[in-house]
N, C-alpha and C positions, 0 to 999 in steps of 0.2 A: 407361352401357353403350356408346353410339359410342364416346366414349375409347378403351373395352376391346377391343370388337371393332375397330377401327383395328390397337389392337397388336396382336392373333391376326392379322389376314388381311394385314398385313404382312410379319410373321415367316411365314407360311405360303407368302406370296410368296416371300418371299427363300429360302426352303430347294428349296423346287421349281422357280421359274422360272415359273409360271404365272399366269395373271390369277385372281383371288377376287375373284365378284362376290356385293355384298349382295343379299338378297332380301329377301322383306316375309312374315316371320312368319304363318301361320296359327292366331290364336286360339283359333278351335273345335278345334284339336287340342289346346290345352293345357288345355281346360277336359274333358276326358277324362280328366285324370291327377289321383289324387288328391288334395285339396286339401294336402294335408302336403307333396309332393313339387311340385306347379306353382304355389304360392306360395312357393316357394323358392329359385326363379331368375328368370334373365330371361334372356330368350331372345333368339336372332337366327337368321336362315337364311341360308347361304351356298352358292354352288355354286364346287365345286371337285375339280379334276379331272376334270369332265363330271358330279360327283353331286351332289344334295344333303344338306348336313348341316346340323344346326342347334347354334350353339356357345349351350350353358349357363352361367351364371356365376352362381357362388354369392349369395344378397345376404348371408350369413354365413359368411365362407369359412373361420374359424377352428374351427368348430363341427360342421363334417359331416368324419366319418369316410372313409378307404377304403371299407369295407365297406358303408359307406351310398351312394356314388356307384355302388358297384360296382349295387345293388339299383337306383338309382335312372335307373342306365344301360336296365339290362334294360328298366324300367319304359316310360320313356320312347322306347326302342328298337321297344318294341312297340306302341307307339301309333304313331307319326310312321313308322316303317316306312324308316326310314333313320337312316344313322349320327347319331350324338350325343357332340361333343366338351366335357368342361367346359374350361371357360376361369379357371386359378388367377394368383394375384397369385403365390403361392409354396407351396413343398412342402416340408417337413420332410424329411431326410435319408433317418431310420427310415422315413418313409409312400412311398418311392420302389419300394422291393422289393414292399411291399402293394398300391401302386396295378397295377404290371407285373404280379404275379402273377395281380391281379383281370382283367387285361385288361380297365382302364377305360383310356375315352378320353382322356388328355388334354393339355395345352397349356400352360408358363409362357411367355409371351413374353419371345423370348430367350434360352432359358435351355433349356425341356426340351420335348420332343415325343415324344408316345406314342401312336401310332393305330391299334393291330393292326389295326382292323377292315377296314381301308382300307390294310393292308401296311406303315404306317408306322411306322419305328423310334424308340427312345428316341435323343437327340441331347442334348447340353451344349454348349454355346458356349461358352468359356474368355475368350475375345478374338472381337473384330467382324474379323480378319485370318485368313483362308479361305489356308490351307497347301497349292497344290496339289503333286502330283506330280509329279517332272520326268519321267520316263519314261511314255510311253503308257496307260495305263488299255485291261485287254486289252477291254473294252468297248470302247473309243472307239479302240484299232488293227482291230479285228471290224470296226465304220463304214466305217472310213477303204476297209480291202480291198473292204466288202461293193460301195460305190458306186465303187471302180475294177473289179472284176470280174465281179459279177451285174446290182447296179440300180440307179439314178442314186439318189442322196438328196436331191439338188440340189432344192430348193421345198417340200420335203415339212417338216411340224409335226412334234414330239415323237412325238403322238400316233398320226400314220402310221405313224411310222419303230418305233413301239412296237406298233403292229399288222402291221408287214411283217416284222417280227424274231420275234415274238411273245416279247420282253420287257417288263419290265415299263418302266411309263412313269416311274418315278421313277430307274430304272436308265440308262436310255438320257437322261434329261436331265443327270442328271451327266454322263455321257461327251460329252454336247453342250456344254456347261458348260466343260471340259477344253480339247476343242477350239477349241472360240472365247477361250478365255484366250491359248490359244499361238500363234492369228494361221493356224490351219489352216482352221478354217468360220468364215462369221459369220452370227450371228442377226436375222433382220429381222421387222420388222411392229410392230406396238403390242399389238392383244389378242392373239395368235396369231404367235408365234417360229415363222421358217421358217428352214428353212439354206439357208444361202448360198453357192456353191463356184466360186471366180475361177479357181480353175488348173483347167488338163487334169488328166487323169488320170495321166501321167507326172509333172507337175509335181509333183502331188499326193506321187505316191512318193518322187519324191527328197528331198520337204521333209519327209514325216513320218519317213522311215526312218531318220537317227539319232534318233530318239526312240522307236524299236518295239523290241519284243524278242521273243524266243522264245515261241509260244504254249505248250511243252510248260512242265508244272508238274509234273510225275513219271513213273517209268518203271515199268510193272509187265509181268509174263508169263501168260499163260493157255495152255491146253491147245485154247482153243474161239475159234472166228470172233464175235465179238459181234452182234448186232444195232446196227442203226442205224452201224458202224463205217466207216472209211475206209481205204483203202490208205494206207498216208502215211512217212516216210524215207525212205530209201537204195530201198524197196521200189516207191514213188513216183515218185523218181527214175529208177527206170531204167526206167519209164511215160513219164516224159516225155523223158526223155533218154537217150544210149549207156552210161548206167552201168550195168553188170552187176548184177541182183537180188540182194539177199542170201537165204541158206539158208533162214535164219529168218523170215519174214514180218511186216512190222511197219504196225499198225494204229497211226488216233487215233480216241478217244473222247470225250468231251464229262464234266465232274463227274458230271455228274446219272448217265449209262450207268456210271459207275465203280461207283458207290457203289450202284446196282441191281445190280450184278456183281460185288460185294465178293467173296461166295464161289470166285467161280470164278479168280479173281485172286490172286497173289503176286508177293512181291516178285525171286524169284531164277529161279524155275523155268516153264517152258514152251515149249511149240512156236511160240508165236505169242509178238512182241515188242509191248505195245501201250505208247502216246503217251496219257497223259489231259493233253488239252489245257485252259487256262483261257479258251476260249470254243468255242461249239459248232461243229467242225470242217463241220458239215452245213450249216449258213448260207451259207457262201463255194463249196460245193461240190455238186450233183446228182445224181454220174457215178460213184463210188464210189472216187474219188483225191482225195488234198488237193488245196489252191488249190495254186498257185503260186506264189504272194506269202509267203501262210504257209509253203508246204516251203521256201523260199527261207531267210525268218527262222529255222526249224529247222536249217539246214544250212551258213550261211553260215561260220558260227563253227568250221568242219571244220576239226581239222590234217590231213586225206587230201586231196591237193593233187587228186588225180582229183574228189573231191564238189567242192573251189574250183572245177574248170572247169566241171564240170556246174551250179553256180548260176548261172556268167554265160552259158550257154543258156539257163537259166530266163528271163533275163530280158531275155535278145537274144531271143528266140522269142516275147517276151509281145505279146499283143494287145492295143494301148489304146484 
């Protein structure tokens, strides 16, 4: 079983970036579950990602069904009172839809990961050679503004930065991940990754911004001011600068407000012109106008030679 569990809490290292540490099994919880089902496995306890779970492994792994882990998750779930991953040597092609569907736990090393319970998705590794993105991950361009604009990120763990954003922490380690690939943060510490940040705040921009793009992801129109919305475009702009407002009023919204306001949303017609941005325009912002950084990356790309001079006010008036 160490063999085994070595390969689990390695690969679970590797995909999230976090320390897995072993724990020491509680036996009187397994002698609670009925003898068909906890003479069936062998057990270990690990903490990860601040929980505990206890990785399963079949001692007959050719023999138990989906349908039977699915039962034997529940089972087990409910005694131990925290998650329960099995740990498989391999999965049948067929049994990959059955296991997802079941919403069981579980783990090939190397190969596939499935943890609803705990947010975690199914993954395939093809090759040990990690493909990043050349362009910004709007996650990890959100970072990059949040700690030149609102609030240092500089020393802060995952874990913070995943409770200051109120993202998730497996979300925000990729984008941390990204970043330290391409020489923008770097991560320090042994059990506990902090970021690291050498440049000013200026530096910081001029280095990330060929690699940022536009946070808008689509354009739609509504009749209605939304909740949670921002002033944001040309409407923005001439907030922040002598650009004359347009007629039309244009807002950014975040997916999530989008897609709670399907209804009231189209694609051709309305009073109000709205921005759904691919990160939440309210992170960077307080005050009821976009950043500055992000209207900038929205705007930059202008053939209206008047918005070209209003961006480099944007960024001649910026405060580092």
């Amino acid at each position: 079983m160490k063999y085994n569990i070595k390969l689990v809490t390695d690969y679970l290292a590797e995909l999230t970036g976090c320390e897995i540490r072993e724990l020491t099994h509680t036996k009187r919880d397994c002698d609670k579950l009925p003898l068909a089902i906890g003479s069936f496995y062998t057990f270990c306890d690990v903490e990860f990602i601040g929980t505990m779970v206890t990785i399963a492994r079949p001692t007959e792994q050719k023999s138990v069904t989906p349908m039977q882990l699915a039962k034997h998750q529940a089972k087990m779930m409910e005694t131990f009172h925290h998650p329960v991953v099995f740990a498989l040597e391999s999965v049948a092609s067929y049994n990959i839809s059955r296991l997802t569907y079941a919403k069981v736990n579980f783990i090939v090393p190397g190969k596939l990961i499935f943890i609803p319970s705990m947010l975690i998705v199914l993954r395939e590794l093809k090759n040990n050679t990690k493909v990043m993105p050349k362009k910004m991950p709007p996650v990890a361009q959100m970072l990059v503004l949040y700690h030149i604009e609102r609030r240092t990120i500089d020393g802060l763990t995952t874990s913070e930065i995943a409770e200051l954003t109120g993202l998730a922490y497996p979300t925000i380690n990729v984008a941390l991940r990204w970043l330290k690939f391409n020489n923008i943060i770097a991560l320090v510490g042994s059990k506990q990754k902090h970021v690291q940040i050498a440049m000013s705040k200026r530096e910081l921009w001029h280095k990330s911004l060929p690699l940022m793009s536009t946070p808008i992801e689509r354009i739609l129109f509504t009749d209605t001011k939304l909740a949670g919305s921002l002033m944001a475009g040309e409407t923005a702009m001439g907030h922040y600068t002598m650009l004359a407002e347009p007629a039309t009023p244009i807002i950014a919204i975040d997916k999530t407000t989008a897609k709670e306001n399907a209804a009231l949303m189209n694609k051709q017609f309305g009073d109000i012109k709205v921005e759904v941005w691919k990160y939440s325009p309210r992170l960077l912002s307080d005050d009821g106008w976009a950043d500055r950084l992000s209207l900038y990356l929205c705007m930059k790309d202008s053939e209206d030679e008047r918005i070209q001079l209003e961006c480099s006010t944007l960024i001649e008036e910026m405060r580092w």
